[in-house]
MDTraj code that builds the backbone (N, CA, C; nanometers):
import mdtraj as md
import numpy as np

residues = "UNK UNK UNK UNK UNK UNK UNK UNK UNK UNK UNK UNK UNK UNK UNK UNK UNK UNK UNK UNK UNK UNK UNK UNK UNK UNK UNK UNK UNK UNK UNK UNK UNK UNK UNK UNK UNK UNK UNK UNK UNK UNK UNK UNK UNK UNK UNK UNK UNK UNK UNK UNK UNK UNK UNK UNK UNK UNK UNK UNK UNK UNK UNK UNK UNK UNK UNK UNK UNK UNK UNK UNK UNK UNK UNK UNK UNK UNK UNK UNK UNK UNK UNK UNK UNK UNK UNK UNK UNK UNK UNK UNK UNK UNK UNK UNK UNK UNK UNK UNK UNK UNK UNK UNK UNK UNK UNK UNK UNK UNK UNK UNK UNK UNK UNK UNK UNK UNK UNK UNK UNK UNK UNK UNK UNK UNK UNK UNK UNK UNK UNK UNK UNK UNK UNK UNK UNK UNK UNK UNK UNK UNK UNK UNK UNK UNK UNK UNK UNK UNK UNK UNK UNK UNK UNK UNK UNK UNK UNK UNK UNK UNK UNK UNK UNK UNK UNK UNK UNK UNK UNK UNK UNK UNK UNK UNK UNK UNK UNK UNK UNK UNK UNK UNK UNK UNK UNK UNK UNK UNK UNK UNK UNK".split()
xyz = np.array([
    [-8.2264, -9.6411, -22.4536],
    [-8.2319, -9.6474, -22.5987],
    [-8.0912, -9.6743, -22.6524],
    [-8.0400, -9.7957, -22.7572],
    [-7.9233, -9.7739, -22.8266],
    [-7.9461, -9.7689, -22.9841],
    [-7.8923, -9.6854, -22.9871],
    [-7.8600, -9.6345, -23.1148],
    [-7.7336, -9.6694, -23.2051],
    [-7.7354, -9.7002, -23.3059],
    [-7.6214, -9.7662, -23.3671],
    [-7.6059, -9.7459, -23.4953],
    [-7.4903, -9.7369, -23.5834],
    [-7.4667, -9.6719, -23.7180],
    [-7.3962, -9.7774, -23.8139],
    [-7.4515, -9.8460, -23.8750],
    [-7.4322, -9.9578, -23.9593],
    [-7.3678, -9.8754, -24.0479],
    [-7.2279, -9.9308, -24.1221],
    [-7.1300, -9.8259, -24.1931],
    [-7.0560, -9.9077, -24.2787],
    [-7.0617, -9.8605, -24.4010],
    [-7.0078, -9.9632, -24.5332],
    [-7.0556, -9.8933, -24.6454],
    [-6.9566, -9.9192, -24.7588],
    [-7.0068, -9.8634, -24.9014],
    [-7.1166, -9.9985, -24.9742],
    [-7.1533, -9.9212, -25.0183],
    [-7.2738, -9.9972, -25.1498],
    [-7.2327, -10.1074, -25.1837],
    [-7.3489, -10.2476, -25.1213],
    [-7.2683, -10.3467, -25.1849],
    [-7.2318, -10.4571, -25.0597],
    [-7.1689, -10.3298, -24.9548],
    [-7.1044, -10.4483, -24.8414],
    [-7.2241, -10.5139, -24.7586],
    [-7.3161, -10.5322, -24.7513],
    [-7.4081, -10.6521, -24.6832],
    [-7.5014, -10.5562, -24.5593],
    [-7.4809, -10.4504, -24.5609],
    [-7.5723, -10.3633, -24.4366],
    [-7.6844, -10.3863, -24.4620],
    [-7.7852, -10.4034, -24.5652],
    [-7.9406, -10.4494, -24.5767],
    [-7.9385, -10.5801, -24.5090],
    [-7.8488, -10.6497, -24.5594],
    [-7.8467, -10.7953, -24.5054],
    [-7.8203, -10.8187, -24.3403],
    [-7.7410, -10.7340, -24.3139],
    [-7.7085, -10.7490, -24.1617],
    [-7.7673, -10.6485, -24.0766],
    [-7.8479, -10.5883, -24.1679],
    [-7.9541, -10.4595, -24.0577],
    [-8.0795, -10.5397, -24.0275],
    [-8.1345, -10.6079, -24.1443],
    [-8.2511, -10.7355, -24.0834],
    [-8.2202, -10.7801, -24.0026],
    [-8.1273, -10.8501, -23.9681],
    [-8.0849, -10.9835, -23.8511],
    [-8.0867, -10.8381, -23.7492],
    [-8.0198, -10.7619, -23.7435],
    [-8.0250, -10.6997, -23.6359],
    [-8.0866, -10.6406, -23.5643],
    [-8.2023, -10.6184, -23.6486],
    [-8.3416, -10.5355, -23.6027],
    [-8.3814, -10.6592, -23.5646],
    [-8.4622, -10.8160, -23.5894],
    [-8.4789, -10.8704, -23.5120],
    [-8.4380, -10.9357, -23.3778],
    [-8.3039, -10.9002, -23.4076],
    [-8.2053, -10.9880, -23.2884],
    [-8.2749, -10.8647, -23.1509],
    [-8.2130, -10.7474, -23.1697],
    [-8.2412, -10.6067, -23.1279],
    [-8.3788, -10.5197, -23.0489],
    [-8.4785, -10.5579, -23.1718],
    [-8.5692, -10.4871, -23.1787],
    [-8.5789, -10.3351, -23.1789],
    [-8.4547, -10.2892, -23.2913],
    [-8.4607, -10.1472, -23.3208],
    [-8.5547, -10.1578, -23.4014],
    [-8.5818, -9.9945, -23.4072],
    [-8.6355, -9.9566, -23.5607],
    [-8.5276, -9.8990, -23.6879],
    [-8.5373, -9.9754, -23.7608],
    [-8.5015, -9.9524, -23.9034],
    [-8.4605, -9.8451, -24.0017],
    [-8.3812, -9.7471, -23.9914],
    [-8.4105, -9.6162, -24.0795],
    [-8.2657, -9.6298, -24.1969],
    [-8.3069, -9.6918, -24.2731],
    [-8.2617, -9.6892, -24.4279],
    [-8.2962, -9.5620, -24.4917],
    [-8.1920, -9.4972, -24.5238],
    [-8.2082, -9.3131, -24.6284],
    [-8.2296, -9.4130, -24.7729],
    [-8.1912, -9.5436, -24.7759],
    [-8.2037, -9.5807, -24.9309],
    [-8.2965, -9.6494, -24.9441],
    [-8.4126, -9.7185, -24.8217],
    [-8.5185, -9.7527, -24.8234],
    [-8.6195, -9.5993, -24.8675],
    [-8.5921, -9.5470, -24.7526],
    [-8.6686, -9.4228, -24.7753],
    [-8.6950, -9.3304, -24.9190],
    [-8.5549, -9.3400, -24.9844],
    [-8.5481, -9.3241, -25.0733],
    [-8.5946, -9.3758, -25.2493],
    [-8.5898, -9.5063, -25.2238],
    [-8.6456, -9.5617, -25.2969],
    [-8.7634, -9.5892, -25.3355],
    [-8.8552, -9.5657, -25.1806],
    [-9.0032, -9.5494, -25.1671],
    [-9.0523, -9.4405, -25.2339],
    [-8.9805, -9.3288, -25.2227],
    [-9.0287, -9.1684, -25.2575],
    [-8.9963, -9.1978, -25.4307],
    [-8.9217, -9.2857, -25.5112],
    [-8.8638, -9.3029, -25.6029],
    [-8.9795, -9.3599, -25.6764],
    [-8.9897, -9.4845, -25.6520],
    [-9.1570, -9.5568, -25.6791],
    [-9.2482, -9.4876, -25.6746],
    [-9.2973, -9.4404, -25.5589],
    [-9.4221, -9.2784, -25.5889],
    [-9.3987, -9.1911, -25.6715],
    [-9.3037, -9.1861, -25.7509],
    [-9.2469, -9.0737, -25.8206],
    [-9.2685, -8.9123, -25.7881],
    [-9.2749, -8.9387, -25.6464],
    [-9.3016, -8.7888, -25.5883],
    [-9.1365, -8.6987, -25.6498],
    [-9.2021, -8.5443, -25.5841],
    [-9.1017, -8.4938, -25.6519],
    [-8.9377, -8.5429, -25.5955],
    [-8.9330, -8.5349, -25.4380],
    [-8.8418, -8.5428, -25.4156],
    [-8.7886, -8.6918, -25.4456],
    [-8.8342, -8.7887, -25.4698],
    [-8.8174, -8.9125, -25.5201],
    [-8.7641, -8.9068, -25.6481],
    [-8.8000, -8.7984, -25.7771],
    [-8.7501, -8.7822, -25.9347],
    [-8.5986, -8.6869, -25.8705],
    [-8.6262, -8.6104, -25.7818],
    [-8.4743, -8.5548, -25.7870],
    [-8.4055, -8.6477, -25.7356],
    [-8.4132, -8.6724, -25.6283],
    [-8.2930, -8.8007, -25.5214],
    [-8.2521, -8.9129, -25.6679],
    [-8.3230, -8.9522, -25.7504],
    [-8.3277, -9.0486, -25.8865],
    [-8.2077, -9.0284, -25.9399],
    [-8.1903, -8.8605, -25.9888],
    [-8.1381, -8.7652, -26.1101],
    [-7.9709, -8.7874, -26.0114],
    [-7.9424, -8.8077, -25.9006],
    [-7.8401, -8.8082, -25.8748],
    [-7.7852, -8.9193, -25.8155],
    [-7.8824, -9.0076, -25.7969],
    [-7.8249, -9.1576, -25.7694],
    [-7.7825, -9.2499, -25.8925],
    [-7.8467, -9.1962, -26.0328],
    [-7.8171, -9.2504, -26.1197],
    [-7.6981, -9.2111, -26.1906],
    [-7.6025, -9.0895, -26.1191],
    [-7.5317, -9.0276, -26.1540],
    [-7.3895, -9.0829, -26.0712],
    [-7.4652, -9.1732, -25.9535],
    [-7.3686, -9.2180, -25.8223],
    [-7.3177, -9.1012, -25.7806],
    [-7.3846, -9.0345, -25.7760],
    [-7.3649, -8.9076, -25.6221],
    [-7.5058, -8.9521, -25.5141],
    [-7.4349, -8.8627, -25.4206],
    [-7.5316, -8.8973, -25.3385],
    [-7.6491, -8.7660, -25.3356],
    [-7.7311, -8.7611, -25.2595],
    [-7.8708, -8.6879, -25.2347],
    [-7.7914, -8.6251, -25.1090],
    [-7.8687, -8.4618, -25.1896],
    [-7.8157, -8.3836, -25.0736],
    [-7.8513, -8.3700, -24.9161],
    [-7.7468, -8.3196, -24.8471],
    [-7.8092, -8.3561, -24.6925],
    [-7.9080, -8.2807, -24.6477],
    [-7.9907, -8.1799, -24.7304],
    [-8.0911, -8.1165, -24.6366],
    [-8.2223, -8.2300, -24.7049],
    [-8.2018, -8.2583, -24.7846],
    [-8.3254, -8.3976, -24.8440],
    [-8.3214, -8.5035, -24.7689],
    [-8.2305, -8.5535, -24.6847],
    [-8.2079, -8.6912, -24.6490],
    [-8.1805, -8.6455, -24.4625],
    [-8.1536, -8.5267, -24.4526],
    [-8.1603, -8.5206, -24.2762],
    [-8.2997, -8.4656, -24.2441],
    [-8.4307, -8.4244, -24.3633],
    [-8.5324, -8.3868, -24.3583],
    [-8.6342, -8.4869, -24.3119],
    [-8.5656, -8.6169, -24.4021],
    [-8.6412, -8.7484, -24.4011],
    [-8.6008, -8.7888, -24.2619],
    [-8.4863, -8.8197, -24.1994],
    [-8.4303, -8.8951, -24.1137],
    [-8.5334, -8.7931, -23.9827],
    [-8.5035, -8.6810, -23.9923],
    [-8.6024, -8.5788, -23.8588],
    [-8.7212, -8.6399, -23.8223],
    [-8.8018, -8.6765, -23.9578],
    [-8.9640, -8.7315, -23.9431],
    [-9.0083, -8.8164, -23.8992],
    [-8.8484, -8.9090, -23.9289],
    [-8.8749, -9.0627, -23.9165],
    [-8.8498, -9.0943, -23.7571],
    [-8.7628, -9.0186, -23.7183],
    [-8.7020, -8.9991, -23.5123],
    [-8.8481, -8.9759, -23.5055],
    [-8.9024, -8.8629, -23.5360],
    [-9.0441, -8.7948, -23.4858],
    [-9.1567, -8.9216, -23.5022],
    [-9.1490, -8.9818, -23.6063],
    [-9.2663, -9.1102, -23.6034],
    [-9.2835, -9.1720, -23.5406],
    [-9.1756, -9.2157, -23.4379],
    [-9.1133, -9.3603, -23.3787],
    [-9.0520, -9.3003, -23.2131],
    [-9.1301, -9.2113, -23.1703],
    [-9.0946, -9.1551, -22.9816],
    [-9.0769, -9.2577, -22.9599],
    [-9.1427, -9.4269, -22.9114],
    [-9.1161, -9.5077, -22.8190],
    [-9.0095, -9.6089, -22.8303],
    [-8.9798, -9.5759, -22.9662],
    [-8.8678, -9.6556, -22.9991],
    [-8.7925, -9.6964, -22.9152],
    [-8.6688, -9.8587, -22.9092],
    [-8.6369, -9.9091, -22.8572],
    [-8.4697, -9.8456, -22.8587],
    [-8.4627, -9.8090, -22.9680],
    [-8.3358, -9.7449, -23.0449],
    [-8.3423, -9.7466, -23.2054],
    [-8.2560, -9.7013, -23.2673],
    [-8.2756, -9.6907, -23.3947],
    [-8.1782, -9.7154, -23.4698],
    [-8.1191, -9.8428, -23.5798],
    [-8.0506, -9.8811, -23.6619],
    [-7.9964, -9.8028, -23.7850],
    [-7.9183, -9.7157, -23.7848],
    [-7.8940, -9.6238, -23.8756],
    [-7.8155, -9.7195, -23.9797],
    [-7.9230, -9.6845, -24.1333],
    [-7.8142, -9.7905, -24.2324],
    [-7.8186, -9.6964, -24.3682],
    [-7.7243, -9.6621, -24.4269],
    [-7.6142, -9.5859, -24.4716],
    [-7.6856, -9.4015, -24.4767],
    [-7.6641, -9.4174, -24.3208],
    [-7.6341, -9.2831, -24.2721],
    [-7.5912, -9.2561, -24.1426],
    [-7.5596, -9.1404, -24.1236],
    [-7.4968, -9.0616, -24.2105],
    [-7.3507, -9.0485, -24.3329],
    [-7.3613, -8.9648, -24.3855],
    [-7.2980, -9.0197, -24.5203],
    [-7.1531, -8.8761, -24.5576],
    [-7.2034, -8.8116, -24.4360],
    [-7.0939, -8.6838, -24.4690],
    [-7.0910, -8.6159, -24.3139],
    [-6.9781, -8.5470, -24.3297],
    [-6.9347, -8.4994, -24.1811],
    [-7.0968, -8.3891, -24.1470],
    [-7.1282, -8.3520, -24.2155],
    [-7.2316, -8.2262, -24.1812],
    [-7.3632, -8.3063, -24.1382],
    [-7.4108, -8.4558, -24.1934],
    [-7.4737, -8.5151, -24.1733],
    [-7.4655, -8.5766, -24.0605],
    [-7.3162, -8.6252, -23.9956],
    [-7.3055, -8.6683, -23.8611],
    [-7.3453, -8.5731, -23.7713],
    [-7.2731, -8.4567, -23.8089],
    [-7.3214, -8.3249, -23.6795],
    [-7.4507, -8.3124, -23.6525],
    [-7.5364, -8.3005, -23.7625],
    [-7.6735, -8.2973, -23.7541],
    [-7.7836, -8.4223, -23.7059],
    [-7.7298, -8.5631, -23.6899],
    [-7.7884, -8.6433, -23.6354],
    [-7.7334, -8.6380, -23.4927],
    [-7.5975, -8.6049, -23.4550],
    [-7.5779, -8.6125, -23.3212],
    [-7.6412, -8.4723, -23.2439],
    [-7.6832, -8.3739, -23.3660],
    [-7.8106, -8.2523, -23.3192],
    [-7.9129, -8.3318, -23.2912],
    [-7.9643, -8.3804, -23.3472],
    [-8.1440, -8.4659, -23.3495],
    [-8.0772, -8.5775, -23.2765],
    [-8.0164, -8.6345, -23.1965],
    [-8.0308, -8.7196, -23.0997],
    [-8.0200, -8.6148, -22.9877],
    [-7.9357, -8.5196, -22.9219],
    [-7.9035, -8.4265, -22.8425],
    [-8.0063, -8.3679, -22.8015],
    [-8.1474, -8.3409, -22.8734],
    [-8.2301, -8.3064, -22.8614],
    [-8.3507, -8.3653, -22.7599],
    [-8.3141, -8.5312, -22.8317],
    [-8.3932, -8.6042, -22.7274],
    [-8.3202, -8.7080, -22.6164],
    [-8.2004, -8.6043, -22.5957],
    [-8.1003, -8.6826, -22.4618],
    [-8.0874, -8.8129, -22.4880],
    [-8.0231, -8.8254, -22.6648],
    [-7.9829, -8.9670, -22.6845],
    [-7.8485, -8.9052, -22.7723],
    [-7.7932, -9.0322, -22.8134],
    [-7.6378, -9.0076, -22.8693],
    [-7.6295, -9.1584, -22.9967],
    [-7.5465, -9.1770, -23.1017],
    [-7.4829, -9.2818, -23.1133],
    [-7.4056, -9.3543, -22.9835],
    [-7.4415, -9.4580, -23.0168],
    [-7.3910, -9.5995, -22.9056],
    [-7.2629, -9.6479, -22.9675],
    [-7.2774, -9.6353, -23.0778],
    [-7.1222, -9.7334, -23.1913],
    [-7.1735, -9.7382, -23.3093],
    [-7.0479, -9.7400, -23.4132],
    [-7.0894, -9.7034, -23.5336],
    [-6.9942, -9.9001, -23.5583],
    [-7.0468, -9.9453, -23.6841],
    [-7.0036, -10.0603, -23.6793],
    [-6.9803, -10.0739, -23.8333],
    [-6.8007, -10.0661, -23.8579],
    [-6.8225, -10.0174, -23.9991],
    [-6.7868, -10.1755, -24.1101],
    [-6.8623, -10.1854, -24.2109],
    [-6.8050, -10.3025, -24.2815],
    [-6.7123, -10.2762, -24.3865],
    [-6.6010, -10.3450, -24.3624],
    [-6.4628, -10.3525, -24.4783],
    [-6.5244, -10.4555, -24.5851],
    [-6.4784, -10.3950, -24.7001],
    [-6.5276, -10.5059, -24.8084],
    [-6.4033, -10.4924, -24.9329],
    [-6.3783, -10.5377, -24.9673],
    [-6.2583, -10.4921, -25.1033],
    [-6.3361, -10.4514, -25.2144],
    [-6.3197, -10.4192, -25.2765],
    [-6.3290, -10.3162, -25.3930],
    [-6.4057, -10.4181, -25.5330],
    [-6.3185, -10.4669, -25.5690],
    [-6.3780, -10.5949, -25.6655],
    [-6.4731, -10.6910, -25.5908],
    [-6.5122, -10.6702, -25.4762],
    [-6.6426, -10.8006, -25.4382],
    [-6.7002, -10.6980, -25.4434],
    [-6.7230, -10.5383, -25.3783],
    [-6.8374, -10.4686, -25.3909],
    [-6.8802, -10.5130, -25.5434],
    [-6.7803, -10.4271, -25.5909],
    [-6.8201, -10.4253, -25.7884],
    [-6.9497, -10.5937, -25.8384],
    [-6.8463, -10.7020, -25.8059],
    [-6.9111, -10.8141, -25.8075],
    [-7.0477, -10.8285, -25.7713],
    [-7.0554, -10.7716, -25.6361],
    [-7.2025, -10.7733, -25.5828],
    [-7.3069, -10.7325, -25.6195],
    [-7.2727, -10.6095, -25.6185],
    [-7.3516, -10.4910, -25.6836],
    [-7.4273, -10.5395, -25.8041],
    [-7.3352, -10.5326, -25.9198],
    [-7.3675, -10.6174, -26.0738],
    [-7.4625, -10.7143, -26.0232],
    [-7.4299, -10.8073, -25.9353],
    [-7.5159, -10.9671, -25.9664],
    [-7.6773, -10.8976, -25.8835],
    [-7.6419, -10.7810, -25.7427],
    [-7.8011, -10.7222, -25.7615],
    [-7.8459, -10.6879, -25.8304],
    [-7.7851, -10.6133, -25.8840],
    [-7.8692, -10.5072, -26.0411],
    [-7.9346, -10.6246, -26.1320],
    [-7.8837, -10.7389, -26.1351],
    [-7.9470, -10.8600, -26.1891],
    [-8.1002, -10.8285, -26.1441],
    [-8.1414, -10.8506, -26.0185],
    [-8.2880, -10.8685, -25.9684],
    [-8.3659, -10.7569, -25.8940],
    [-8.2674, -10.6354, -25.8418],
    [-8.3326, -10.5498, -25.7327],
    [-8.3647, -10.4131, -25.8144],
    [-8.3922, -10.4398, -25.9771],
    [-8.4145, -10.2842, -26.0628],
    [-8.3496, -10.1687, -26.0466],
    [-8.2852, -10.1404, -25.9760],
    [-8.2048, -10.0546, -25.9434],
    [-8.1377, -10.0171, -26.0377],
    [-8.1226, -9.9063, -26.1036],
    [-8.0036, -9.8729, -26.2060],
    [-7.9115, -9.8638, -26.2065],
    [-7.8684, -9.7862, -26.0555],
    [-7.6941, -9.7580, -26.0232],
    [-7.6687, -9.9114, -25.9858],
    [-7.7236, -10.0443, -26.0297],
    [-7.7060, -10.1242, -25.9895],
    [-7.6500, -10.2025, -26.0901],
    [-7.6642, -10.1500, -26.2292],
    [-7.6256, -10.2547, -26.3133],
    [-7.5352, -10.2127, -26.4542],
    [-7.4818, -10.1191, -26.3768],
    [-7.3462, -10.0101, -26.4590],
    [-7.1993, -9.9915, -26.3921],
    [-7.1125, -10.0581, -26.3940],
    [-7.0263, -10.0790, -26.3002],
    [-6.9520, -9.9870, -26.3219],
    [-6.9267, -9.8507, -26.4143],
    [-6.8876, -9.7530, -26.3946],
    [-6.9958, -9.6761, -26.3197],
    [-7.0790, -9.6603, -26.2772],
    [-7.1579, -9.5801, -26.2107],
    [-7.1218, -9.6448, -26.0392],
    [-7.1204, -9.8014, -26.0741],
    [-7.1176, -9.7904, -25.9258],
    [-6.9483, -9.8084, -25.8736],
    [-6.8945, -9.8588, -25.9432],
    [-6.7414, -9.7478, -25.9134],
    [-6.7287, -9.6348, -25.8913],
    [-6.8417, -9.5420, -25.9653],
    [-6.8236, -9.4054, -25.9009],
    [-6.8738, -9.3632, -25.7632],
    [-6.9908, -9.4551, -25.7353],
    [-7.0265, -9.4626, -25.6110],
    [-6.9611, -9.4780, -25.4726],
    [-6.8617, -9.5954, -25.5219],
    [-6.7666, -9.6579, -25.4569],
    [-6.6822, -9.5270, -25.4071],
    [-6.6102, -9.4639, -25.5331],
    [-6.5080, -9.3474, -25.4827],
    [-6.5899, -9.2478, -25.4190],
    [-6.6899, -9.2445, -25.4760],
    [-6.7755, -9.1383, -25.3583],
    [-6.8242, -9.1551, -25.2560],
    [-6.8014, -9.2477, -25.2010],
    [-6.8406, -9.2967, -25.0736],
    [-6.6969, -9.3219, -24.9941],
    [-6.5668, -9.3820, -25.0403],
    [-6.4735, -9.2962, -24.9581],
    [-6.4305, -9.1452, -24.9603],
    [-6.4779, -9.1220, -25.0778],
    [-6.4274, -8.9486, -25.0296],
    [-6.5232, -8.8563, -24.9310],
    [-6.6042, -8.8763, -24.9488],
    [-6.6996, -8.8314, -24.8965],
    [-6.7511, -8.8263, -24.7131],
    [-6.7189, -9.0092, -24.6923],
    [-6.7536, -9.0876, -24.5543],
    [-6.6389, -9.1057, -24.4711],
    [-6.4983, -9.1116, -24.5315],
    [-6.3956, -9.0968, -24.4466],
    [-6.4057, -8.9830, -24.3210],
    [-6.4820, -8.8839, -24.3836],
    [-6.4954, -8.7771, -24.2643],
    [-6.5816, -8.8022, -24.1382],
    [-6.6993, -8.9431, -24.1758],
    [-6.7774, -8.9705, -24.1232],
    [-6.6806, -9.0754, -23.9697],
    [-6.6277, -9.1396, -24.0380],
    [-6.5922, -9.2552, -23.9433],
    [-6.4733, -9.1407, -23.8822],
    [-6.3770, -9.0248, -23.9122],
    [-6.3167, -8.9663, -23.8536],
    [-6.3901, -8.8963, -23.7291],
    [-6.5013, -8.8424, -23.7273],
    [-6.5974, -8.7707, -23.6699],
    [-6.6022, -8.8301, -23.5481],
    [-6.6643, -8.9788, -23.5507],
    [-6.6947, -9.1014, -23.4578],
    [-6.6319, -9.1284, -23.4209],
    [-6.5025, -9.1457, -23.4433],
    [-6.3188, -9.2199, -23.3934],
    [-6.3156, -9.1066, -23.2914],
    [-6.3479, -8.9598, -23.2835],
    [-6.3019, -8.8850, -23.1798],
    [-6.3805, -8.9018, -23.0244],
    [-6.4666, -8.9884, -23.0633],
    [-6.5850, -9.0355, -22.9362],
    [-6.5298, -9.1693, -22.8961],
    [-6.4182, -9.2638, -22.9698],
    [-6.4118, -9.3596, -22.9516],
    [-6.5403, -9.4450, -23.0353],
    [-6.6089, -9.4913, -23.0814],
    [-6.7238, -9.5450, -23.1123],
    [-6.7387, -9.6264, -23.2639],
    [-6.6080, -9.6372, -23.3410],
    [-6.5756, -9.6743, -23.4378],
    [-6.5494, -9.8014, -23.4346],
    [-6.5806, -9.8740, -23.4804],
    [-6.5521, -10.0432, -23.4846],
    [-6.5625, -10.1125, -23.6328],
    [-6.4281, -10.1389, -23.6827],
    [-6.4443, -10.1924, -23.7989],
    [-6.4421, -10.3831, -23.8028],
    [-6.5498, -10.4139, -23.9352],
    [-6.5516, -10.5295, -23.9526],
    [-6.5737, -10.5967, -24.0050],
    [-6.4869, -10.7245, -24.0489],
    [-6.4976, -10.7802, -24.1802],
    [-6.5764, -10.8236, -24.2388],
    [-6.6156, -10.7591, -24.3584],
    [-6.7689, -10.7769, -24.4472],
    [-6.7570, -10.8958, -24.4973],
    [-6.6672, -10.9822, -24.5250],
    [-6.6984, -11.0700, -24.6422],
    [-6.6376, -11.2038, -24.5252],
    [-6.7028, -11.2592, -24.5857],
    [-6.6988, -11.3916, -24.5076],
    [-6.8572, -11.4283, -24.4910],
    [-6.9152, -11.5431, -24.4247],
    [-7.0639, -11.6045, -24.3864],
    [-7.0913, -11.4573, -24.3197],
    [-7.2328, -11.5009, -24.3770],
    [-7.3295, -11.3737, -24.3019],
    [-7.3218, -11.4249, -24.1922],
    [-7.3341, -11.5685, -24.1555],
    [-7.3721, -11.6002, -23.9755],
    [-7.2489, -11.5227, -23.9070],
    [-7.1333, -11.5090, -23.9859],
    [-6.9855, -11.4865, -23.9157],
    [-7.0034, -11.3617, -23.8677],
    [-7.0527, -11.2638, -23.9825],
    [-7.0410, -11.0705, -23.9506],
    [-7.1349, -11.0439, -23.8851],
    [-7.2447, -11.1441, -23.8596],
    [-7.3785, -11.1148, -23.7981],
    [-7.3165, -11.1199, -23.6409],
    [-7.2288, -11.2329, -23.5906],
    [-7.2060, -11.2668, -23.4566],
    [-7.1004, -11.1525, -23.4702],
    [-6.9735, -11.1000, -23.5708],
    [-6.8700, -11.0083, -23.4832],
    [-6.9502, -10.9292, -23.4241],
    [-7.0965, -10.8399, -23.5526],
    [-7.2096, -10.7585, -23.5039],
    [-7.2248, -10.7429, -23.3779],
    [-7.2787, -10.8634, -23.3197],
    [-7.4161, -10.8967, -23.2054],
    [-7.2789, -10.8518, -23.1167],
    [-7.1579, -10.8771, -23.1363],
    [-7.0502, -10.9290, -23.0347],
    [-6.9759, -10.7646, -22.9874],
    [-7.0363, -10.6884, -23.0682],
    [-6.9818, -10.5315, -23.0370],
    [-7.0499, -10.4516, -23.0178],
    [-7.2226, -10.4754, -23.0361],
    [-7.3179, -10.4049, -22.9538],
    [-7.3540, -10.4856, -22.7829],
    [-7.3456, -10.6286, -22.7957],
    [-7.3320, -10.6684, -22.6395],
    [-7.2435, -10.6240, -22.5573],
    [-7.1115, -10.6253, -22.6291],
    [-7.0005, -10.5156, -22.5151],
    [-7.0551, -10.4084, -22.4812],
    [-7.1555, -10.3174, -22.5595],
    [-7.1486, -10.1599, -22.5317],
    [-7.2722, -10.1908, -22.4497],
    [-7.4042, -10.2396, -22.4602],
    [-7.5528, -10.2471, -22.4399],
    [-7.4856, -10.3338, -22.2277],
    [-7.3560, -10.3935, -22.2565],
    [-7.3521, -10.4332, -22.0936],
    [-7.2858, -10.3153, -21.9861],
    [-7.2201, -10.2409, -22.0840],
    [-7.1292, -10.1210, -22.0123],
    [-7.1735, -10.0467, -21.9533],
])
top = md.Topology()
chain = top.add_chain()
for i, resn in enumerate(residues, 1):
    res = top.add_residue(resn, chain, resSeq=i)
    for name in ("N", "CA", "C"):
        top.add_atom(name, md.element.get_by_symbol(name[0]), res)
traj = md.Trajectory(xyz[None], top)
């Protein structure tokens, strides 16, 4: 099984480069902001709370989002491996997925993080909020706040991973074909080792 941690703030292209990779791959898929957004649309409860603080650009707390991630390992036993895309999101959240892999004598393989500058997130973001309804999508003080909350917050994350070695940063902006191949080009090193 490889397991892998797609890593970037809001904005930098991980939806975009978690598709290509699940087909290239044949992982399974576990988006906390897919997941999230689903429960959001149902307007279940935990979907109106996770809402109340994404629209705030904080994030959803980790016993809501490592609750979801538990069910989703549990859905998917035969899995091939599993594409983690923007999670985990805080040091307590890493500990606890490298608990729920430990469990089933699996680990992160490499975390693969995307650099993006600051004004293309902003840029991006805005021109989604154009089409993907999203709210924190179309307030660029909200998603500036996102932005700072996602380095204050995730720096602990990629520190966590750097002590395993397993950190790999890489440049978000440029052709998708470009970040798609550094991608493919740093899980083939590890998947031959």
């Amino acid at each position: 099984m490889f397991n892998l941690i797609l890593f970037g703030p809001p904005g930098s292209g991980k939806g975009t480069q978690s598709e290509r990779l699940i087909a290239q791959y044949g992982l399974k898929h576990l988006s906390t902001g897919d997941l999230l957004r689903s429960e959001i649309a149902h307007q279940t409860q935990l979907g109106l709370e996770a809402k109340a603080f994404m629209d705030r650009g904080e994030l959803v707390p980790d016993e809501v989002v490592i609750g979801m991630i538990r069910s989703a390992l549990d859905a998917n036993p035969q899995a091939k491996g599993f594409l983690f895309d923007g999670f985990p999101r805080t040091q307590a959240q890493s500990e606890a997925l490298d608990a729920l892999l430990a469990q089933r004598n699996e680990a992160i393989n490499v975390v693969l993080a995307l650099e993006v500058s600051e004004e293309e997130l902003v840029k991006r973001l805005l021109n989604r909020g154009l089409t993907s309804g999203r709210s924190d999508d179309t307030n660029e003080e909200v998603i500036r706040a996102r932005i700072v909350e996602y380095h204050k917050k995730t720096s602990a994350v990629a520190d966590h991973y750097r002590k395993f070695d397993k950190v790999v940063m890489i440049k978000g902006e440029g052709s998708i074909d470009d970040i798609f191949n550094a991608l493919c080009a740093e899980i083939n090193k590890r998947q031959a080792a």
